[in-house]
C-alpha positions in Angstrom: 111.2 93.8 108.7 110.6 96.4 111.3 111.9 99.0 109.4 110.2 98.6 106.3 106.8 98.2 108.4 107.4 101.6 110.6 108.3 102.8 107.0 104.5 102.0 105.7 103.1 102.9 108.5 104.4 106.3 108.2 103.8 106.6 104.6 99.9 106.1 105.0 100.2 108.2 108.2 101.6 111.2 106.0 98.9 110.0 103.2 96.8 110.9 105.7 98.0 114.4 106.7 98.5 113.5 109.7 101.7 114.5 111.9 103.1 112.1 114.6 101.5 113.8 117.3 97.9 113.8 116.0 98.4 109.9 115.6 99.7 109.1 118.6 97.0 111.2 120.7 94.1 109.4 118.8 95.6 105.7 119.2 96.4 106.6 123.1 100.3 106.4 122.7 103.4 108.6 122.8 105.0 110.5 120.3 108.3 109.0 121.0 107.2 105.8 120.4 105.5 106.5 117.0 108.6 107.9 115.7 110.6 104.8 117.3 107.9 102.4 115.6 108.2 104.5 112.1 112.0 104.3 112.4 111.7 100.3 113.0 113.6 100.4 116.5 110.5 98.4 118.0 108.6 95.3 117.2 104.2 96.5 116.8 102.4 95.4 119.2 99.1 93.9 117.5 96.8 96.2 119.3 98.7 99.0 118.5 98.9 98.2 115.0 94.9 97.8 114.4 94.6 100.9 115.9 96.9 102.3 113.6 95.3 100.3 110.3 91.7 101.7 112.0 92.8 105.2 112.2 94.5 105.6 108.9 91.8 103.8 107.0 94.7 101.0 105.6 94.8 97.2 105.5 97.2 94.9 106.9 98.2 93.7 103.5 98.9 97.4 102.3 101.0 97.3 105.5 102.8 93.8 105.0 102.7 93.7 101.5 106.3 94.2 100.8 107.4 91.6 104.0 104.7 88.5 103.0 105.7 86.6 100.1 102.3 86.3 98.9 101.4 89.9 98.6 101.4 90.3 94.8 98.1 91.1 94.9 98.1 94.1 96.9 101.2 95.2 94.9 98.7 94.7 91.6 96.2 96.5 93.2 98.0 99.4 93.9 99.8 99.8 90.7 96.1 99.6 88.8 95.1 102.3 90.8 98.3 104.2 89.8 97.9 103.0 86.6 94.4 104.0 86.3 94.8 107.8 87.2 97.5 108.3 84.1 96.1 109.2 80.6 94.9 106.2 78.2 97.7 106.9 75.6 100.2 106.7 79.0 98.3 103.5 80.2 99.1 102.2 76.7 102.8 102.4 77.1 103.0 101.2 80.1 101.2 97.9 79.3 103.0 97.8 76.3 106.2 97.3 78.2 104.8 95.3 81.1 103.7 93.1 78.3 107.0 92.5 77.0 108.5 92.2 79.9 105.8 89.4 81.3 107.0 87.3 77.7 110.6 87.4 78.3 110.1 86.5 81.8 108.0 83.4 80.5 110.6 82.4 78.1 
């Protein structure tokens, strides 16, 4: 769990453009321990990870969403926005699919 975690907080960190070292100098910690956090070597402290969410303008479910059982819709959420920056005909497709998938799933 720690991994993945470190792993999305790094992602929205690099989102961001931000390197380790700008990070850790605004939320007051060091650079070594970002990287170990990113790397999933240490369990977050919850101070340290609201400063983190507050810095790189990210929500805890964005964080958690692929440790939570419950986080399908955050994972919806994000693929609509994906979804909604591809061309209609390439929205189309893709729905097409998703639809068929959804009815064999059902089934």
């Amino acid at each position: 769990m720690e991994k993945i975690i470190g792993k999305k907080v790094q992602e929205f960190r690099k989102k961001k453009g931000m390197t380790q070292e700008e990070l850790s100098e605004i939320i007051n910690i060091s650079p070594h321990y970002l990287s170990a956090l990113e790397r999933g070597l240490y369990n977050i402290k919850l101070e340290t990870l609201v400063k983190i969410l507050n810095c790189l303008d990210c929500s805890a479910d964005e964080i958690f969403c692929d440790v939570v059982n419950k986080s399908y819709a955050t994972n919806s959420n994000r693929l609509s926005e994906r979804l909604d920056n591809l061309p209609i005909e390439e929205q189309n497709k893709i729905l097409a699919v998703v639809e068929i998938m959804i009815n064999n799933a059902s089934r």
